[in-house]
C-alpha positions in Angstrom: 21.3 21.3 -0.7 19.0 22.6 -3.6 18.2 25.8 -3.6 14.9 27.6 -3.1 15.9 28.9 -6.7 15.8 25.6 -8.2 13.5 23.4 -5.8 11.0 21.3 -8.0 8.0 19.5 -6.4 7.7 15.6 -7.3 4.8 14.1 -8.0 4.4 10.2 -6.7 1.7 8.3 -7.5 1.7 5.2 -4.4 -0.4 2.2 -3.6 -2.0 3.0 -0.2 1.3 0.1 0.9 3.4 2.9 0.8 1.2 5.5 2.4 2.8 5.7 5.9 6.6 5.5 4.7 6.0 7.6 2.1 4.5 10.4 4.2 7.1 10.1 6.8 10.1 10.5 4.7 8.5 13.8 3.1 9.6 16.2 5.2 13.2 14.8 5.1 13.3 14.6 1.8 12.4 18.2 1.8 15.3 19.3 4.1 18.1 17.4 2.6 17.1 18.3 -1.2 14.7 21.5 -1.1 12.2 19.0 -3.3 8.6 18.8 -2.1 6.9 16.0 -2.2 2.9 15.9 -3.7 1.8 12.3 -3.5 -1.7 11.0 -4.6 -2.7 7.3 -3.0 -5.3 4.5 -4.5 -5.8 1.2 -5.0 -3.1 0.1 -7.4 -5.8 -1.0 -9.7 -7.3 3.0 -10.0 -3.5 4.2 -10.0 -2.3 2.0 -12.9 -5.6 2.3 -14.7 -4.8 6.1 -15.0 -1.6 6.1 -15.9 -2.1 3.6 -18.7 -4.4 6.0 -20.3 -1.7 9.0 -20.0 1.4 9.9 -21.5 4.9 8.9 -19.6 5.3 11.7 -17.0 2.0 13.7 -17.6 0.6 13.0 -14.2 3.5 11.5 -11.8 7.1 11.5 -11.8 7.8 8.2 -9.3 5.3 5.9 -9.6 5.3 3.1 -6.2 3.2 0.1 -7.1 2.9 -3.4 -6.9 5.7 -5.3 -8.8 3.1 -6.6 -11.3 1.3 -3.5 -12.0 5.0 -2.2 -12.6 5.3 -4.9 -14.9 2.5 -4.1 -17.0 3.4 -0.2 -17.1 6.5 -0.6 -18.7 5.4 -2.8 -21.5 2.9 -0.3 -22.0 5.2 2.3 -22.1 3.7 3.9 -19.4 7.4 4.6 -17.8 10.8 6.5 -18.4 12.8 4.5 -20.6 15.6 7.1 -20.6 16.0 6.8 -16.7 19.5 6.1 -15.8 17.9 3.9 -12.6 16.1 0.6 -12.8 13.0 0.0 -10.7 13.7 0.1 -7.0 12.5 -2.8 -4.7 10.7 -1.1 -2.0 10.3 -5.1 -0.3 6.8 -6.8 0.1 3.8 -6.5 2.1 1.2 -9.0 3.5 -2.9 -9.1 3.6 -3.8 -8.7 7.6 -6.3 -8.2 9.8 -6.5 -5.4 12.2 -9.2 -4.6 15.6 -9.8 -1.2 16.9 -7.1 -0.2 19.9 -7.6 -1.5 23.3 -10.3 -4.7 21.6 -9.7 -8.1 21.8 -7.3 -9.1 18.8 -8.3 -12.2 17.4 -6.0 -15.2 16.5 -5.5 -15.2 12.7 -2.5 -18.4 13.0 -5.0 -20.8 11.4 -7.9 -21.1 8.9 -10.1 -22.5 12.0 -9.0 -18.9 14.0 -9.9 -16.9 11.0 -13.6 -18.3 10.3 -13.6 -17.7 14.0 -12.8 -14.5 14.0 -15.1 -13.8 10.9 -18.0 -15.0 12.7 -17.2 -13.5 15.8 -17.2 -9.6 14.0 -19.9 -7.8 14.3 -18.6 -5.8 11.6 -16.2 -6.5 8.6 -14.5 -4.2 6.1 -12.5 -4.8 3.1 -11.0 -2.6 0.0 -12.8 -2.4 -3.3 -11.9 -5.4 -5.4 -13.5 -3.4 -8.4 -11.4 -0.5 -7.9 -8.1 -2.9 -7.6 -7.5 -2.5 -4.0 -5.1 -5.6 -3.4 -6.1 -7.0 -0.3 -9.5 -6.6 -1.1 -9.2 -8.3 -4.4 -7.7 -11.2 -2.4 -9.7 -11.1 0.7 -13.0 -11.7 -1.8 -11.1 -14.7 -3.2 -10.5 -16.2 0.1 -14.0 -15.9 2.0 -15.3 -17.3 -1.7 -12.8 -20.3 -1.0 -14.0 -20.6 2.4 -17.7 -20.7 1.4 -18.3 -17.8 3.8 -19.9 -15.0 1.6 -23.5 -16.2 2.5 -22.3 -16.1 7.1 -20.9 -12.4 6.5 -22.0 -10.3 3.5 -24.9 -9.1 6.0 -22.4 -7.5 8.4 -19.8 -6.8 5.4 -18.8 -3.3 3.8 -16.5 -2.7 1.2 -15.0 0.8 0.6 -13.1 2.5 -2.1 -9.5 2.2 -0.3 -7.7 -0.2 2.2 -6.9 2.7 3.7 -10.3 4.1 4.1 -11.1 0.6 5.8 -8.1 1.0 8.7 -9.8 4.8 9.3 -12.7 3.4 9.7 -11.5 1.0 12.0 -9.7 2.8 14.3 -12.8 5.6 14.4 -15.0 2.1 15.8 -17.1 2.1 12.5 -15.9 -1.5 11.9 -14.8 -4.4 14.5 -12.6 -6.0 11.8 -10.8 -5.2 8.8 -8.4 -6.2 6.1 -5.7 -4.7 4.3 -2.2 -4.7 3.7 0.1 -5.0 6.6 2.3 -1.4 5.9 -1.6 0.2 6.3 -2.3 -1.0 9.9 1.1 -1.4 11.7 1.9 2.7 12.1 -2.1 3.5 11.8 -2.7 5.7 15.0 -5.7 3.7 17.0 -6.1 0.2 15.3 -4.2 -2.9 15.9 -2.4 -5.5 14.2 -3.8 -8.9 14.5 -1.4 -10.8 11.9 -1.7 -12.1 8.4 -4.1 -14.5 6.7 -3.1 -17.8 7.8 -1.3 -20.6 5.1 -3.0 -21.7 2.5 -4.6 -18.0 2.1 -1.5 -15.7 2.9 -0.8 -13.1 0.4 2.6 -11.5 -0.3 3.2 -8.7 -2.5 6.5 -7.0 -3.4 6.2 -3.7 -4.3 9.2 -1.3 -6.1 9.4 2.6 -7.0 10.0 3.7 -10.6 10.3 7.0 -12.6 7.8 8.1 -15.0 9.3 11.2 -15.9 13.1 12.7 -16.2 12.6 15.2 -13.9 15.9 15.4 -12.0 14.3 16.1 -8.6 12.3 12.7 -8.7 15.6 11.3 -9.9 16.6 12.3 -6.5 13.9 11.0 -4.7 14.5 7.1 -6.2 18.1 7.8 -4.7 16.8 8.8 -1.4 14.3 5.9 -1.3 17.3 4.0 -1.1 19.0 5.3 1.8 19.2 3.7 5.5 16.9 6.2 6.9 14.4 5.0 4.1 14.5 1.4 4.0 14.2 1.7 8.1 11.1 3.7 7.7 9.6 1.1 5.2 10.7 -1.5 7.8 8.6 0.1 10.5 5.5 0.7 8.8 5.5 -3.1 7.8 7.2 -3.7 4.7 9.6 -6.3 4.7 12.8 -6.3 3.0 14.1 -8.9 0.9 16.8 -11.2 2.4 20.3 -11.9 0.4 
């Protein structure tokens, strides 16, 4: 165990995908390496906006984001080309609907159910696509495809976070909302009513990488790949990738 002598705090920058797991796991983190955790969450889009106009390790030392915006750090430069460990999959998360606790919780298994559901809200929420909120980005795209904008944009809100959007639904400010699928499942007061149905499913895989050297965050990549880690992903809705 680290010492209090040589404890370090590690900074993570995390798409709101990551929120729950990432939260959970602090506190054990803590106790089995003295390291304290300070994490910051936004849309992906805000996240990898900021670091790309930063130097490697100025403002976070693991950085968990989509694979793609991942992608697009490192060719920046953006991450810690010294680190001894590659990028860790984290697994992959899915757009999805969620209801306050104890409402109705509509069918989303088809596109029929989903229009259904749409209409049937008396209130919708959604993450800013401007900001780069993931789910929000693609739930725009869909009700576009669907030709739905002009039926809900009266009854529609968008907010700054997907996060923000489960909140608010589980405080009854919204009937409906969408967002990733590791936002709703473990979110006290809301519940799950599935993923967008095919041809409008989303999947998106999502890893952890360092930005800095700093040993302690070093540590942390390790420990995100522990049992006890990959469990607690598991539970909050991420899903692993299969051999």
């Amino acid at each position: 165990m680290t010492t209090a002598a040589t404890a370090d705090d590690v900074r993570v920058f995390a798409a709101g995908a990551a929120k729950h797991a990432v939260d959970a796991l602090a506190p054990a983190f803590r106790q089995a390496t003295g390291h304290t955790l300070r994490s910051s969450y936004d849309t992906v889009g805000a996240l990898t906006s900021r670091l790309l106009q930063a130097k490697p390790g100025e403002l976070a030392d693991v950085v968990i984001l989509s694979d793609a915006a991942l992608m697009s750090l490192g060719e920046a430069g953006c991450l810690d080309p010294l680190s001894p460990q590659p990028a860790h999959s984290i697994g992959s998360v899915v757009v999805a609907g969620a209801v306050k606790q104890g409402a109705p919780v509509p069918a989303l298994s088809t596109v029929a159910a989903l229009q259904q559901a749409l209409l049937a809200a008396p209130s919708i929420a959604y993450g800013d696509p401007a900001r780069g909120a993931t789910a929000g980005t693609h739930f725009a795209k869909v009700v576009a495809a669907m030709n739905f904008n002009d039926l809900i944009k009266d009854k529609t809100t968008i907010l700054p976070f997907g996060v923000d959007v489960i909140t608010g639904v589980a405080q009854g400010r919204y009937a409906f909302g969408i967002s990733q699928s590791s936002e709703i499942k473990q979110h006290p007061g809301v519940s799950y009513a599935g993923p967008l149905p095919a041809p409008y499913g989303l999947s998106t895989g999502y890893s952890a990488a360092l930005t800095s050297g700093n040993a302690a965050a070093q540590q942390f990549l390790t420990f995100l790949k522990s049992r006890d880690s990959v469990r607690e992903f598991e539970v909050s809705g991420v899903e692993q990738k299969q051999d």
